[in-house]
C-alpha positions in Angstrom: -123.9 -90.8 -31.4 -126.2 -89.1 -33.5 -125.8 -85.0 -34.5 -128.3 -82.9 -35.5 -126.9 -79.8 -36.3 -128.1 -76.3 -38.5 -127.7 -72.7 -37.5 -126.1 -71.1 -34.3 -127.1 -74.1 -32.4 -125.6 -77.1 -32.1 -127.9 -80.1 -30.5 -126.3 -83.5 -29.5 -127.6 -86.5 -28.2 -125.0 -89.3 -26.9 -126.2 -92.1 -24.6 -123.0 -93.4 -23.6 -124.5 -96.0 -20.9 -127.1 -97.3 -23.7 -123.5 -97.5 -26.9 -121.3 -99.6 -23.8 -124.4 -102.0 -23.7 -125.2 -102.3 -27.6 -121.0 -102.7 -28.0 -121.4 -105.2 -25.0 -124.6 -106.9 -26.8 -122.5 -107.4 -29.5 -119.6 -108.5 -28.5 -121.5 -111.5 -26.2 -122.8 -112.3 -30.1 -120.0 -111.8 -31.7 -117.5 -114.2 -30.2 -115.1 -113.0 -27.3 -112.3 -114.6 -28.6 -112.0 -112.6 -32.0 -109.5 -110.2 -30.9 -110.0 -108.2 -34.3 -113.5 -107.4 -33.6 -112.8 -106.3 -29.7 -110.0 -103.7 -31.1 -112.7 -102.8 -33.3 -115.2 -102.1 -31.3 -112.7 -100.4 -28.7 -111.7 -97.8 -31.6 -115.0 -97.1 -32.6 -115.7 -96.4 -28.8 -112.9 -94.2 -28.5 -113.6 -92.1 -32.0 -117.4 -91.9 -30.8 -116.2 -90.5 -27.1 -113.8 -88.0 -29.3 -116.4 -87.0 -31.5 -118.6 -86.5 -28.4 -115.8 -84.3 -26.7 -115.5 -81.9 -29.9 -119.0 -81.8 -30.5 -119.3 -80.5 -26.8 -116.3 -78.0 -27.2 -118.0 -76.5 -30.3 -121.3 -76.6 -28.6 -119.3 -74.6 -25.7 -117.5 -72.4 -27.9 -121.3 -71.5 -29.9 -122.2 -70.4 -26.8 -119.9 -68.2 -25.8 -119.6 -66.8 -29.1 -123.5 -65.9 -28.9 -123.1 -64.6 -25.3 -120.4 -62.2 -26.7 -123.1 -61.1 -29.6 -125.6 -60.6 -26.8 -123.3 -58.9 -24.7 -122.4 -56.5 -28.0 -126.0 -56.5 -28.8 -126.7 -55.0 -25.5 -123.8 -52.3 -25.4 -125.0 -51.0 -28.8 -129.1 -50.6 -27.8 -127.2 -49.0 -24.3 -125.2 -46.7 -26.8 -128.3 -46.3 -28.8 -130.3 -44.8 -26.1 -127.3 -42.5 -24.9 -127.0 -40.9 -28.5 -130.8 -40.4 -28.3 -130.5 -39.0 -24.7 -127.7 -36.7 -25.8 -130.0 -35.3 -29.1 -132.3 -34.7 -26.6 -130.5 -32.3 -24.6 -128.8 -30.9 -27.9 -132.1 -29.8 -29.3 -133.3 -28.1 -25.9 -130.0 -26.6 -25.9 -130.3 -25.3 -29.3 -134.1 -24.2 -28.5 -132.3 -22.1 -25.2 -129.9 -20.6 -27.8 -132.7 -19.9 -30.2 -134.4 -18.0 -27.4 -131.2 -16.5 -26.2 -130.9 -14.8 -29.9 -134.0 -13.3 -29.9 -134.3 -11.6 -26.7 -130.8 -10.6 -27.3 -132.6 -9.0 -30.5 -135.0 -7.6 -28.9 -133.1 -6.3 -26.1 -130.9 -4.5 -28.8 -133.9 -2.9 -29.9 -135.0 -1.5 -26.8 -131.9 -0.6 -25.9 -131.8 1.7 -29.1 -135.3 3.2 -28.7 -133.9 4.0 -24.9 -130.8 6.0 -26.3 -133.4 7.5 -28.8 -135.3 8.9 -26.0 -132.7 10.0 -24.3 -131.4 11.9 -26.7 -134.6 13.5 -27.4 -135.0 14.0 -24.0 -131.8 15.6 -23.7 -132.6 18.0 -26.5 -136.1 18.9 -24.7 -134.1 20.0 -21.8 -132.0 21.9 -23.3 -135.1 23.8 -25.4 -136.2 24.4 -22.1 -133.8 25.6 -20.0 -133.4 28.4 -23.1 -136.6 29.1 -22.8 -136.4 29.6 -19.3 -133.1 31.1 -19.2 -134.9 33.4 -22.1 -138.0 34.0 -19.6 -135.4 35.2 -16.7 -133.7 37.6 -18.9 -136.8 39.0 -19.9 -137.7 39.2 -16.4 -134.4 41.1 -15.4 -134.7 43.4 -18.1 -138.2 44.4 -17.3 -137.2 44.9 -13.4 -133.9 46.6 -14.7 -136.2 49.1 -16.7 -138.9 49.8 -14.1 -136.3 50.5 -11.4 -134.4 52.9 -13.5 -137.6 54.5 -14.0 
């Protein structure tokens, strides 16, 4: 088996067809008959096929744990845009309410010079509906005078 390992990924390499036929190589050199050396080679079989199994189980779990971060990654650059979406429509918003202010402003004002003139219209009227009321009396007074004449 041989690991090479460094970082968030995890690379194996295990050729178990090629390890059977080196331990099978060697045990046709190595006499048959030494029992020791078959329970040997059996064990080391066994801790390179456990090794193997745990070096794939990390190698699975490493891989899920970056598709989590990728999936995180992705929900944050999603909430990312939303918040930049959302300023968006805040500031045009706020620009509305800026706008909203100053006509309100300037309604107010022309709403003032309106009462203003219709005061001073009111006042006009009122000059002149003396005047005219003046003007009548005048007139009855002169027609009372040349009748009784």
């Amino acid at each position: 088996a041989e690991y090479m390992g460094g970082g968030p990924n995890l690379f194996v390499t295990m050729d178990t067809e090629s390890s059977t036929n080196q331990m099978q190589g060697q045990q046709q050199s190595d006499s048959y008959d030494d029992p020791l050396r078959r329970q040997q080679l059996h064990m080391q079989a066994q801790e390179d096929e456990t090794m193997l199994r745990e070096i794939e189980e990390r190698d699975a779990a490493m891989r899920e744990l970056e598709s989590g971060v990728m999936a995180v990654n992705d929900l944050f650059k999603d909430m990312a845009q939303l918040v930049h979406d959302q300023g968006e429509v805040i500031d045009s918003i706020e620009a509305n309410i800026d706008k909203a202010e100053v006509h309100t402003r300037q309604g107010t004002s022309h709403l003032q010079g309106a009462v203003s003139h219709q005061k001073k219209s009111q006042r006009k009227k009122l000059i002149l509906l003396g005047i005219l009321l003046a003007i009548v009396l005048i007139l009855i007074l002169v027609l009372y005078l040349s009748l009784r004449n």
